[in-house]
VOSEVEX-241096 format. One record per residue (C-alpha): residue in three letters; z, x, y. Coordinates in steps of 0.2 Angstrom, whole numbers, plus 5000, padded with zeros to 4 digits. Example, Ala and Ser with C-alpha at 12.3 -4.5 7.8 and 13.67 -1.06 7.14 Angstrom:
VOSEVEX-241096
Ala503950624978/Ser503650684995/
END
This chain:
VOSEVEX-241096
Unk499948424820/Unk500348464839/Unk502048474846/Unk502548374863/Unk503148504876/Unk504948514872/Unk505148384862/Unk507248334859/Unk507948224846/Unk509848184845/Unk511048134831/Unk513048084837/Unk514248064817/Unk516048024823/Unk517448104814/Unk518047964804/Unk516247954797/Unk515448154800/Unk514448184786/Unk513648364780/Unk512248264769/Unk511948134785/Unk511448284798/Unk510248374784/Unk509448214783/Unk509348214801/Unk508848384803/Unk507648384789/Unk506548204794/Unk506448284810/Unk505748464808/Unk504548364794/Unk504048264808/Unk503548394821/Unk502648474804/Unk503848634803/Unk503648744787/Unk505348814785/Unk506348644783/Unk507448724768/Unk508148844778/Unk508448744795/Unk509348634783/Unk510348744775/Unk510848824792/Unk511348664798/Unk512448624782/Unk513548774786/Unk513748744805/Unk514148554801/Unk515448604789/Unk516148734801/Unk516448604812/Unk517048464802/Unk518448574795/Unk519048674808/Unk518548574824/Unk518948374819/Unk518148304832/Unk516548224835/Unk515048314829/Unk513248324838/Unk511648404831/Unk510148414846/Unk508148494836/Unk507348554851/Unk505648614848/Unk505248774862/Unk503648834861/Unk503248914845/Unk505248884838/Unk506548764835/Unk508148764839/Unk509548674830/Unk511248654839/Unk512748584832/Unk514148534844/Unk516048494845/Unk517248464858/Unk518648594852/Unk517848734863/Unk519248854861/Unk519148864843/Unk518549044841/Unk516749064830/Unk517049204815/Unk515749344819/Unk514849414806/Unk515549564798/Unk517549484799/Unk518449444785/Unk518249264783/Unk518249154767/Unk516649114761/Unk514949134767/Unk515549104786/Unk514149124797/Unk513049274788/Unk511849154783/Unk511349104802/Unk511349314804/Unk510349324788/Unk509049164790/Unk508849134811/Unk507549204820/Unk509349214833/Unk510949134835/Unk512349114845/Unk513949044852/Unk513948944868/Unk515548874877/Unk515648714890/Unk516548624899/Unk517448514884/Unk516248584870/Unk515548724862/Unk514048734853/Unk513248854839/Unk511548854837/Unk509948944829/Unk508248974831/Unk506848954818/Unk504948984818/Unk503948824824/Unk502548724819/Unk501248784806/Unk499648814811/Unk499848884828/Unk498548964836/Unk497949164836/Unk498949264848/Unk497649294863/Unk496849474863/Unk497649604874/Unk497149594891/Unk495749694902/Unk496149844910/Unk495649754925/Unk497049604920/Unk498249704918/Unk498049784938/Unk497849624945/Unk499249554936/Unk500749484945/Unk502249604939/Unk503549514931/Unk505049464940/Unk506549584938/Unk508249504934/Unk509449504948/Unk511349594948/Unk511849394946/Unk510849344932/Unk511249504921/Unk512849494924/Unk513049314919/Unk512049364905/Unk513349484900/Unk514549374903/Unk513849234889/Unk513449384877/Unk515649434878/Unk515849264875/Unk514949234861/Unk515649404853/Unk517349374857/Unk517749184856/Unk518649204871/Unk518949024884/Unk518249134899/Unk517149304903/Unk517449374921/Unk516249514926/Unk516549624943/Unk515749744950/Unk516149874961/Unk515449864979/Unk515050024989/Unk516950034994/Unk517650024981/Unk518349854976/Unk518049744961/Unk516949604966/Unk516749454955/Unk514949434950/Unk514849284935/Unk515749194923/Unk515349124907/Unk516248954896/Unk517548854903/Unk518248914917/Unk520048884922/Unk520348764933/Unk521048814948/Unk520448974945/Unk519649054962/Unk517949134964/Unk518649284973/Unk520049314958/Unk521649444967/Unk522149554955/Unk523649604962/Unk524949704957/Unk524649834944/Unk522949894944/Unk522049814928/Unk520649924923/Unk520050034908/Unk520249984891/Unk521449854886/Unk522449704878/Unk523549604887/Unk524449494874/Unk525649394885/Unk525249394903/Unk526949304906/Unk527849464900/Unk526749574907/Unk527049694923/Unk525549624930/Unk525549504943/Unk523949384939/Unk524549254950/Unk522749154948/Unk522649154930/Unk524449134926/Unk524248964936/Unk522648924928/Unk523448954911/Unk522749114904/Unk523849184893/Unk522949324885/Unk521449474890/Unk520449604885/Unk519749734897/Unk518249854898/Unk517449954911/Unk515749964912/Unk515150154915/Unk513850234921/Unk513550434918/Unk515450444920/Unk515750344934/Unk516750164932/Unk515650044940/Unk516749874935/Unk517449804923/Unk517449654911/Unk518749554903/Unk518849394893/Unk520249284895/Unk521149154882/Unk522349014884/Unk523349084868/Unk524449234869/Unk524049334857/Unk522049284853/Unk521349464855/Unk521649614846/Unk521249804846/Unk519549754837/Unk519049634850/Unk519149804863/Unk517949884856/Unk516749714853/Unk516949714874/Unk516449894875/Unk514849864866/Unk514349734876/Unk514849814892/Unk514049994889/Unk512749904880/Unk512349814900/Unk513249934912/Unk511350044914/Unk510549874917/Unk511649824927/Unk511749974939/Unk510049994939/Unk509949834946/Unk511349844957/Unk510350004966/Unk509049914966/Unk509449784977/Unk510349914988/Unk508749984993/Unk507849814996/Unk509449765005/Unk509449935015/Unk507449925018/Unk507949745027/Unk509349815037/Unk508049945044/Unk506749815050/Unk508149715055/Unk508749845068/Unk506949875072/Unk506849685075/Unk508449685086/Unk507949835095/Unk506249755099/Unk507149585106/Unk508449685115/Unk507149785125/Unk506449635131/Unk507749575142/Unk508449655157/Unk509749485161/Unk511649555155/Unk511849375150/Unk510449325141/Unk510549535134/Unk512649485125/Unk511949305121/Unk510349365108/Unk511649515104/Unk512649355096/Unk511349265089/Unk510749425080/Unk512349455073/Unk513049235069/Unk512949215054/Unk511849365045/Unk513149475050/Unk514749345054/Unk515449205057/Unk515749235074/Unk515549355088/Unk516149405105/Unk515849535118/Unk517149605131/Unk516549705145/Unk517449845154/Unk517849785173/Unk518749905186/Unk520249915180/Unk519649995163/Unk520149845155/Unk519149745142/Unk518649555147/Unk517849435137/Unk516149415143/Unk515049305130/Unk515549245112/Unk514449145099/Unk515149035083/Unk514148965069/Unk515148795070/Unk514548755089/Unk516048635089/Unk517048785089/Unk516348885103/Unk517248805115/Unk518848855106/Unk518549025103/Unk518249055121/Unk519948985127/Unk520849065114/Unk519949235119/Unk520349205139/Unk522049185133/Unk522249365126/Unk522949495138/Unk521849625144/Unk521849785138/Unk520749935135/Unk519349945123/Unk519650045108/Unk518850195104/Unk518550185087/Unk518050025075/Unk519349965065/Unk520049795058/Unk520549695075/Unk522249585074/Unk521949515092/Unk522249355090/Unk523949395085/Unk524249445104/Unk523949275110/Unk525249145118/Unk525749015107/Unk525848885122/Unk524048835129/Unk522948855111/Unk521848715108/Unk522648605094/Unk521148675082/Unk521548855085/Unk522248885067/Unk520448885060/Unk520049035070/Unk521749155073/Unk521749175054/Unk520049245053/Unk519649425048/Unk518949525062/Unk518249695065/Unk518049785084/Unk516849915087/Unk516649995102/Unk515049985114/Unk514550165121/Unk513350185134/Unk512950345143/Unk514550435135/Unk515650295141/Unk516550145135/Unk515949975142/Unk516749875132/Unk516849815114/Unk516149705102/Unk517149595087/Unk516449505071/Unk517549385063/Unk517449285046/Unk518649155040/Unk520249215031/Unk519749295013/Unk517849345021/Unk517249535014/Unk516449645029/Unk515849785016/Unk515249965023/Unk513649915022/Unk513849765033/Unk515149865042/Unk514050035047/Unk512549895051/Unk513749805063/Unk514149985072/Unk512250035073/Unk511949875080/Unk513349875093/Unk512750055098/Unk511049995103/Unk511649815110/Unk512849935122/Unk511450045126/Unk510149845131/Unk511949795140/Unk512149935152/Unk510549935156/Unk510449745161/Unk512049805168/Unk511049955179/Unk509749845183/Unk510549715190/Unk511449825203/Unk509649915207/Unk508849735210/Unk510449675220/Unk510449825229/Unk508649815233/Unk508649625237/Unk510049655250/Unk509049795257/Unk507349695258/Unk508549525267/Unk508949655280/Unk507149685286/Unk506949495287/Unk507049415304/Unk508649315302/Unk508049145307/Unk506449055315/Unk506949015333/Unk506748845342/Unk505848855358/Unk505748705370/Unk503948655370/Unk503348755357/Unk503148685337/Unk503348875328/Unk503048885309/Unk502749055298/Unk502149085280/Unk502849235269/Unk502149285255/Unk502649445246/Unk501449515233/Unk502449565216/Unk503649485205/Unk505149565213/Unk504849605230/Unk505849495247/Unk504849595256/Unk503049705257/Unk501849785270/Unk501549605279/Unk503049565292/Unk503249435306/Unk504249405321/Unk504749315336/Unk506249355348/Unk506549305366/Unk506049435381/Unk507249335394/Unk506149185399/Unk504649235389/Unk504449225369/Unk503649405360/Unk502749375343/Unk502149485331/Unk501149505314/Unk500649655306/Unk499949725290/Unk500749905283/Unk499350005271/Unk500149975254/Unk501749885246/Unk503349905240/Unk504750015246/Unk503850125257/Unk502849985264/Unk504449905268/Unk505150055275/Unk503750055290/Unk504149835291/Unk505849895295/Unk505450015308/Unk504149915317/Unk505149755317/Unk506649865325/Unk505449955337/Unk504449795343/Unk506349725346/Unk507249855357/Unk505649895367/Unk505249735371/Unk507049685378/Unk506849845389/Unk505449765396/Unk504049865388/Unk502549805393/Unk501449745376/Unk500249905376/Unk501650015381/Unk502749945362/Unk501149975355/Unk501050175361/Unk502750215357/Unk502850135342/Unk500950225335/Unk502050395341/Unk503450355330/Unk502450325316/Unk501450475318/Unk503350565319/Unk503550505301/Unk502450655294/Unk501850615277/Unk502750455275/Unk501950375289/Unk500750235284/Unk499550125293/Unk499749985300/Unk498749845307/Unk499649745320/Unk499649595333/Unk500849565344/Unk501049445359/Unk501849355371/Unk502149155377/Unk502549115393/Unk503048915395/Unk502248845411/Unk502948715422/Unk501348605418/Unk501648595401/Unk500448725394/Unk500748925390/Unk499949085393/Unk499749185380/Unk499549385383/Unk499149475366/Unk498449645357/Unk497649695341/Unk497949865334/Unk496649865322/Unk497349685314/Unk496149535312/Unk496549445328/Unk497049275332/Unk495949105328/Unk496348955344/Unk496248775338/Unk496048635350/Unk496348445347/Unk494448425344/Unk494448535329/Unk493448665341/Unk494048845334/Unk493749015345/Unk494349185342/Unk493649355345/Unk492949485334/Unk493649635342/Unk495149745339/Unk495849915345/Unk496250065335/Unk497650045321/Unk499350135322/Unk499850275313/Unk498050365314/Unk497850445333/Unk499050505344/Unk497750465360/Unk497550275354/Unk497350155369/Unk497849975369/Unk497149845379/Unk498049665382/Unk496849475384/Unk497549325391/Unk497349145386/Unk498048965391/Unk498448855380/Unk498748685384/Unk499648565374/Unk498848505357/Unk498148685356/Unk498948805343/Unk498648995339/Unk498449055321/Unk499149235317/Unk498649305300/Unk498249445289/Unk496949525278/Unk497949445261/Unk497349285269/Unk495549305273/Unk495349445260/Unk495849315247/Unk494549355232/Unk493549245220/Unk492349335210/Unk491249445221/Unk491749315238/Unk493049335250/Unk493849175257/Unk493249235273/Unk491849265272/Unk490449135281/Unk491849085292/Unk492848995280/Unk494649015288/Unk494048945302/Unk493048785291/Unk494948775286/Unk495548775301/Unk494548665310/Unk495148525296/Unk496848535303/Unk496448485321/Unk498048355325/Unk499148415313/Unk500848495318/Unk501048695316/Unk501948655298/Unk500848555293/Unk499248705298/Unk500148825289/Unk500448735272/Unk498748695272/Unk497948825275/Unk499248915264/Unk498748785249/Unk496848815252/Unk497149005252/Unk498248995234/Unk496948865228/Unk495349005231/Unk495549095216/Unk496849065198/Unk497049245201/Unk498849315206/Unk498749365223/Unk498949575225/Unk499049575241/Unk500549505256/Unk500149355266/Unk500849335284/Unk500549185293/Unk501149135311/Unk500748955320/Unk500948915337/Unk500748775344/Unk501048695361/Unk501948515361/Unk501148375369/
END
């Protein structure tokens, strides 16, 4: 005969009518049932336990037959749950419980909420089959090793075991944490209502061995379990290799309920766990440490990925809320040495807002220089605090300082709310963390001065503004190469020579800062000269000289320059020169496009170069295109957008339009060439003459 999985079967006798011979019955047709061999005995068992109850419990009477696997288990219940259980070996009158410790296969002593329950264990059902031969060699290593218990499940463990030894209402088990302190780790039976998780012992320290027979006329203050109604204790440490790693005790609601004897049934069951417990214990420090270490490769990772101060303090927040805390805020160093807030982070988003008023409400001072406990809140003003303020200025909060560069730049707290533990695990994590995250801050910090700096430096070499010029429609394009960079080796310009108008476009051999340093020269240069009244080719000498004065930091450059001269029929000269720079393309209103293919020799690279002028009329509806390399140069694949003519194709397509319009199309056509990103500058200049 086969058993269903966990099979269960109830019988409920009332007082007035519990009956020893009525749960043998019950026992017996059940285990017959399931086809148990050992029916005598469970019988037996349950005559015993059923008695025990009916005479020193006088309530209502359960018996539950569970069948688990290859056993049974038989549990008889009653609703007096602090009637204490005799153990065998006690003095007791009778048999007491010896037969459960002579006939079970186990047995035990459970407490609940309004019950207890003794139960027992005895072999199942006949016929069961073989045990299956050992496994493989090859089983065995592809296995999946078995689960070790956790710190909590031993402990609770424990907890149940010193109940069931000791009779007691309630077993508390702590631990020690690395600093120190007792931490409450499980319980076991009815727990006290009122009773908090984080017990205080406070007062006299109770530790070591111990009975407390009247906790009302004790010197310790045990204001939790006084108020709970524990009356009664007995203590025992658990130690390891001499070294106290916590303690257990079990508490009664009856003075008196423990004596010397029940001490040393506590010491069993606590030296009898304290090597699991603590191996456990170290166990789980290192998995918890080996997180720790990829978490501060993690941050260290995300925090090197930003260069934005802001963005740096707000992922700083979001990797401490809430693994680490509750709640975070940063304060930076300003002028005046003193710490401002700058960034804090709550994991009640409906509290952020609060926190940051309440922290703009605290009076500036210095950072400190040392971690510690922070009181802050405390310096406050109680006029202007948001109405839900209370549920943070009671918080426990830590400070630890941020150093960069062997200086202070401000400070970091981590807040919990009141009765939160930071241990000093948690605590020297915070501070490794707060030294890197100082580190990520000052240098978003020192690069955001750099690129201001720089930014300010490249506006200065822009012309300040596009001109309007009676009868002439003016537009440029811009187009810097690199991510950063206002300003490259390209450049344009156009300033007024008294009645006359000078452009220029030119092209520096490279990029970046020392492509832009040349920019600023030639733009200077071409400026002062041409208000002088240099003539064009004359600009063009002196400025090829100054860049040859530059020595070894002189670069190339390419360069057109002209000149517009309005004429009193509406139409305008144009005088020009190339300096090895792609020269200009003419449009007129019939899509016809000119230009020449000839330029003189760049400056920067011969002190004898000569420079020779052309002159053209343009009459209105005409416009002249100005350009450079990164425009006609623009690559896709092995072709060049200029190649085969193909500006001027694009070009000729905009015969008609006004110069705004030329230069965003032809900019759109020269962007749309390749999905590439551009490498090199663009410069565009259209001028075009009003009809």
């Amino acid at each position: 005969m086969t058993v269903e999985k966990n099979p269960k079967r109830y019988a409920t006798f009332p007082p007035e009518v519990a009956s020893v011979a009525a749960a043998r019955r019950f026992v017996g047709d059940t285990l017959r049932n399931w086809g148990v061999d050992e029916v005598d005995d469970a019988m037996l068992l349950t005559s015993e336990l059923v008695t025990n109850a009916i005479v020193h419990a006088g309530t209502e009477v359960e018996v539950v037959c569970e069948a688990l696997g290859g056993q049974v288990r038989v549990e008889v219940h009653d609703r007096h749950q602090a009637r204490r259980i005799p153990i065998p070996g006690d003095q007791v009158s009778g048999r007491g419980l010896l037969f459960p410790e002579t006939l079970a296969l186990s047995w035990g002593v459970t407490y609940g909420q309004g019950d207890k329950q003794v139960w027992f264990t005895i072999p199942g059902v006949s016929g069961e089959k073989p045990p299956p031969p050992p496994p493989s060699y090859e089983e065995m290593v592809t296995a999946p090793r078995p689960s070790r218990p956790t710190v909590d499940e031993l402990a609770h463990r424990t907890a149940q075991s010193a109940q069931d030894a000791l009779g007691a209402d309630c077993v508390y088990v702590l631990l020690t944490e690395d600093d120190a302190d007792l931490v409450l780790k499980a319980t076991s039976g009815v727990r006290p209502e009122g009773t908090a998780l984080e017990m205080g012992l406070e007062g006299a320290t109770v530790g070591g061995r111990g009975v407390y027979a009247d906790l009302g006329g004790s010197p310790y203050n045990l204001p939790a379990l006084q108020a709970a109604g524990i009356r009664s204790l007995v203590t025992a440490p658990f130690v390891v290799d001499g070294r106290g790693i916590g303690l257990i005790i079990a508490a009664s609601r009856d003075a008196a309920h423990f004596n010397e004897s029940d001490v040393e049934r506590l010491q069993q069951v606590a030296d009898r766990q304290a090597p699991s417990l603590e191996r456990a214990r170290l166990m789980e420090l290192e998995r918890a440490r080996r997180g720790w270490l990829g978490f501060l490769a993690e941050a260290s990772s995300l925090l090197a990925g930003t260069l934005d101060q802001q963005m740096t303090m707000a992922l700083v927040s979001q990797l401490i809320v809430p693994r680490l805390a509750t709640w975070c805020a940063l304060f930076t160093v300003r002028d005046n040495a003193t710490a401002l807030p700058a960034y804090a982070w709550h994991a009640d988003e409906t509290m952020v807002a609060d926190l940051r008023e309440l922290l703009e409400l605290l009076p500036p001072a210095p950072p400190p220089a040392e971690p510690g406990p922070w009181e802050g809140f405390g310096a406050a003003p109680s006029e202007g605090m948001p109405p839900t303020a209370h549920r943070v200025t009671g918080d426990v909060a830590h400070v630890f300082p941020l150093l960069a560069r062997g200086r202070s730049i401000g400070m970091l707290v981590v807040g919990g709310p009141k009765g939160a533990r930071f241990n000093r695990d948690m605590l020297e994590l915070t501070e490794d963390l707060a030294g890197r995250a100082a580190l990520a801050i000052d240098n978003a910090r020192l690069y955001e001065e750099q690129a201001d700096m720089s930014r300010t430096l490249q506006r200065s070499l822009l012309p300040p503004e596009i001109p309007v010029i009676p009868g002439l429609d003016l537009s440029v394009v811009y187009e810097p190469a690199g991510e950063s960079s206002e300003v490259g080796g390209d450049f344009y310009d156009v300033f007024s020579v008294g009645s006359r108008w000078r452009f220029a476009i030119g092209d520096v051999c490279g990029t970046g800062p020392e492509a832009a340093s040349v920019t600023g020269l030639a733009r200077q240069t071409l400026r002062i000269l041409g208000r002088e009244d240099y003539s064009i080719p004359e600009v063009l000498q002196r400025l090829n000289a100054l860049i040859l004065d530059e020595g070894s930091r002189a670069r190339f450059l390419t360069l057109l320059h002209g000149e517009v001269e309005p004429q009193e029929d509406g139409s305008a000269r144009v005088t020009y020169a190339t300096a090895g720079h792609p020269p200009p393309l003419f449009l007129s209103p019939d899509g016809t496009v000119d230009g020449e293919d000839e330029s003189d020799l760049m400056l920067g690279a011969f002190p004898e170069a000569e420079f020779s002028v052309r002159t053209v009329t343009l009459e209105p509806g005409h416009l002249l295109l100005g350009f450079t390399d990164g425009v006609t140069e623009r690559r896709n694949g092995d072709r060049l957008l200029g190649d085969d003519r193909g500006l001027e194709r694009i070009l000729a397509g905009c015969a008609g339009l006004g110069a705004g319009a030329v230069a965003a199309k032809v900019s759109r056509a020269v962007r749309g060439f390749s999905s590439e990103p551009s490498h090199d500058d663009m410069a565009m200049i259209v001028l075009r003459i009003e009809e």
